[in-house]
Structure formats: structure tokens, C-alpha cells
ChimeraX commands (.cxc) that place a marker at each C-alpha (Angstrom):
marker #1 position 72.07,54.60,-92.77 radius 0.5
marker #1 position 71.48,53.77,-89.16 radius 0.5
marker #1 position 73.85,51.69,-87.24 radius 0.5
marker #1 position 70.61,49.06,-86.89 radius 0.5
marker #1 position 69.42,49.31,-90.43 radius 0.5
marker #1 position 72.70,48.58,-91.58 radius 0.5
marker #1 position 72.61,45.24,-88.97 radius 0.5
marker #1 position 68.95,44.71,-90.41 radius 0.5
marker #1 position 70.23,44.18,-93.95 radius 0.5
marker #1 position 73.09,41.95,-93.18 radius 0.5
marker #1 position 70.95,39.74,-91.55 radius 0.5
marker #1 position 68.33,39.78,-94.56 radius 0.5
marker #1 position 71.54,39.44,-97.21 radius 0.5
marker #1 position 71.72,36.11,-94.81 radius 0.5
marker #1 position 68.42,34.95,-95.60 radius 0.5
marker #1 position 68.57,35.33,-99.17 radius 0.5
marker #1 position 71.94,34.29,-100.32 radius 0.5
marker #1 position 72.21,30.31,-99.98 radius 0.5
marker #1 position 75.83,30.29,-100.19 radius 0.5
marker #1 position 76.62,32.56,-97.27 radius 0.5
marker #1 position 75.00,31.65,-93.88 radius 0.5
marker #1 position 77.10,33.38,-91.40 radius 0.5
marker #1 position 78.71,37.15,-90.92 radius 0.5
marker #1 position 80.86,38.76,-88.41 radius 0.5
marker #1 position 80.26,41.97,-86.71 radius 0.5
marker #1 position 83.15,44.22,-85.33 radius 0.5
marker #1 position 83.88,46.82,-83.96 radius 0.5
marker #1 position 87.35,48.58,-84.14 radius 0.5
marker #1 position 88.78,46.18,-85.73 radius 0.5
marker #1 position 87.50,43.60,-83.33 radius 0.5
marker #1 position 85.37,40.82,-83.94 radius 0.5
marker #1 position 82.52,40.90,-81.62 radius 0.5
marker #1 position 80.32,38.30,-82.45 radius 0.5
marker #1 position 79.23,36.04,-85.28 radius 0.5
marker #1 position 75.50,35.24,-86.74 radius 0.5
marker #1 position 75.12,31.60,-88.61 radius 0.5
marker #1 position 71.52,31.67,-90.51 radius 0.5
marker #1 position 69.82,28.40,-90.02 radius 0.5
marker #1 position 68.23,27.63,-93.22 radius 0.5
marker #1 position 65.87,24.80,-92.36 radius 0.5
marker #1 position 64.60,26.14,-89.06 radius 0.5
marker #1 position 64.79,29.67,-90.89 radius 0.5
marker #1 position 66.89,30.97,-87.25 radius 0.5
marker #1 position 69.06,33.08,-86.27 radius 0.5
marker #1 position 72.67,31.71,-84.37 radius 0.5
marker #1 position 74.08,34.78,-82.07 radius 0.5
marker #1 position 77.47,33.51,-81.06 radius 0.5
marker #1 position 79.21,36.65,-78.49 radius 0.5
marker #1 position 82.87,36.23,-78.44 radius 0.5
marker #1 position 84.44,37.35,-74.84 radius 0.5
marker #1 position 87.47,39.27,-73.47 radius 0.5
marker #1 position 89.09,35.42,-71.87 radius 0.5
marker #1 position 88.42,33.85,-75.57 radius 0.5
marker #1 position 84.91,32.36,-74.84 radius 0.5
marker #1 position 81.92,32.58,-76.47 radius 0.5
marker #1 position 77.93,32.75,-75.28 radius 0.5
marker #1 position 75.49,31.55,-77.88 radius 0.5
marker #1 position 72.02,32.27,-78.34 radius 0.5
marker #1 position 69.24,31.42,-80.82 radius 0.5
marker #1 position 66.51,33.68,-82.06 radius 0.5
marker #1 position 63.57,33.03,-84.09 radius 0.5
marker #1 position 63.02,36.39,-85.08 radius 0.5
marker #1 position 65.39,38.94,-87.33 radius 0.5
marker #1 position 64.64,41.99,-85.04 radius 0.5
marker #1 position 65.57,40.01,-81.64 radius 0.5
marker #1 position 68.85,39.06,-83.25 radius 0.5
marker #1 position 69.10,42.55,-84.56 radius 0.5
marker #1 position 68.55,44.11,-81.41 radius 0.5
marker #1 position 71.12,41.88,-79.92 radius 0.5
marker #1 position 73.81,42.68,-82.35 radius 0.5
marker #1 position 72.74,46.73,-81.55 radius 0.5
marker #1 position 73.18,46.89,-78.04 radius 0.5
marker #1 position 76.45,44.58,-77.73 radius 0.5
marker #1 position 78.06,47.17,-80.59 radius 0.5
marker #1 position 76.30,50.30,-78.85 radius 0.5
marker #1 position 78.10,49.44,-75.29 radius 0.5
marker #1 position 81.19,48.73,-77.23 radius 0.5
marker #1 position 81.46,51.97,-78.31 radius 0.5
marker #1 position 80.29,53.93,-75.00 radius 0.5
marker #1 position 83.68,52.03,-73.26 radius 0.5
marker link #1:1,2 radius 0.2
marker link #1:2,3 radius 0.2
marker link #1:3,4 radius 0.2
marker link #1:4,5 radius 0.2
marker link #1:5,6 radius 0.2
marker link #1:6,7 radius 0.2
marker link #1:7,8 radius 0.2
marker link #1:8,9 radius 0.2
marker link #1:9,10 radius 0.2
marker link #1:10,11 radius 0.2
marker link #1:11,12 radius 0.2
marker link #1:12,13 radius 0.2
marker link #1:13,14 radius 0.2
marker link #1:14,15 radius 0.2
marker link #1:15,16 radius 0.2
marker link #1:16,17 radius 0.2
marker link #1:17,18 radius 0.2
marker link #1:18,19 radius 0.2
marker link #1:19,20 radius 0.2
marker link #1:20,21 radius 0.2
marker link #1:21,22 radius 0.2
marker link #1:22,23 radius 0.2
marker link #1:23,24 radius 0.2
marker link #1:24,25 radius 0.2
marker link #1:25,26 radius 0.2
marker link #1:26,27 radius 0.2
marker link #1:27,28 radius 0.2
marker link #1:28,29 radius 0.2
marker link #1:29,30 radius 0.2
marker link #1:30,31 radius 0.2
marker link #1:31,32 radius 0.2
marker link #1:32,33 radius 0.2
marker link #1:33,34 radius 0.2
marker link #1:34,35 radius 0.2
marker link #1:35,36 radius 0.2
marker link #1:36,37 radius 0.2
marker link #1:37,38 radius 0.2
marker link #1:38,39 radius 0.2
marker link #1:39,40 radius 0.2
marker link #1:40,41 radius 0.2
marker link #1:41,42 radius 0.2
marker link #1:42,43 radius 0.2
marker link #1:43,44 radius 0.2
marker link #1:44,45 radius 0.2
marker link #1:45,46 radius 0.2
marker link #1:46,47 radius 0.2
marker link #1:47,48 radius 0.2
marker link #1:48,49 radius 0.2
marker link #1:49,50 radius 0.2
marker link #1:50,51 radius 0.2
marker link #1:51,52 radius 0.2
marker link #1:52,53 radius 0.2
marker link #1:53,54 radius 0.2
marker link #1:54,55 radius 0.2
marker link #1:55,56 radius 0.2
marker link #1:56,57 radius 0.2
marker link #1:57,58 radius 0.2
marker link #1:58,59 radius 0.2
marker link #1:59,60 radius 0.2
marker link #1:60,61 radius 0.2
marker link #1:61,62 radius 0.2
marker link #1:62,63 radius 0.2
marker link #1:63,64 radius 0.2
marker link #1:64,65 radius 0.2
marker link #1:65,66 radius 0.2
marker link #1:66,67 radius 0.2
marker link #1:67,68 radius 0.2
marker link #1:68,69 radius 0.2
marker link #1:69,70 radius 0.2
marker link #1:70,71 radius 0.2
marker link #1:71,72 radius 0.2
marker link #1:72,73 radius 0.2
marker link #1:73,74 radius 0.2
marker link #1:74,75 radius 0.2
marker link #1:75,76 radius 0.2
marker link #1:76,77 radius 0.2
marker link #1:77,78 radius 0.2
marker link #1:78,79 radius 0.2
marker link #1:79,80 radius 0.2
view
């Protein structure tokens, strides 16, 4: 499985479990960001964690925009 398949069915084990709405995606042991699932506006929550403890958050409306997202912030993780 694909590094963005295996992002694409997190975020659609979001959508269909009610009692988890957000996941965590790392990379060497390092928490990278963090996806909430918004139920009643059926969205997507992108909240990027930085090196000085901040975050950036974003909302998407689509699964493959957020999935994208997650890809390329773990892809330039791993070229560093």
C-alpha cells in the first residue's frame, strides 16, 4: 500500500466511525499533524504542528485536498 492510500483510508475510517473524529500522523516517531473530521459540515480539520510548538490550521471540504496535504508535509519530512 501506497504511502497516500494508506492516508486515504484513515481519513475514510474518520468518516465512518462516529466515535473517533480525529487521528494523528507521524513520522519517526514525531507527530506531525492532526486531522479532526467535522461531522455536521462533513470537513476535514488539518492542524500542522511546528518545530517552535505552534500549529497552522486549515479546513478542507474535500478528502483528497486533505489527503494531499497530509502527503506532501510527510513526503518533505522524509527528504530532510
Amino acid at each position: 500500500m501506497s504511502l497516500l492510500e494508506g492516508i486515504l483510508k484513515r481519513l475514510r475510517n474518520l468518516q465512518e466511525d462516529p466515535k473517533n473524529n480525529e487521528r494523528y500522523f507521524e513520522i519517526n516517531g514525531k507527530k506531525k499533524c492532526k486531522v479532526s473530521y467535522i461531522r455536521n459540515t462533513s470537513s476535514y480539520e488539518l492542524k500542522i504542528f511546528n518545530e517552535q510548538g505552534g500549529n497552522d490550521t486549515y479546513q478542507f471540504d474535500d478528502i483528497d485536498m486533505t489527503a494531499i496535504e497530509i502527503y506532501d508535509l510527510l513526503q518533505s519530512e522524509k527528504e530532510q
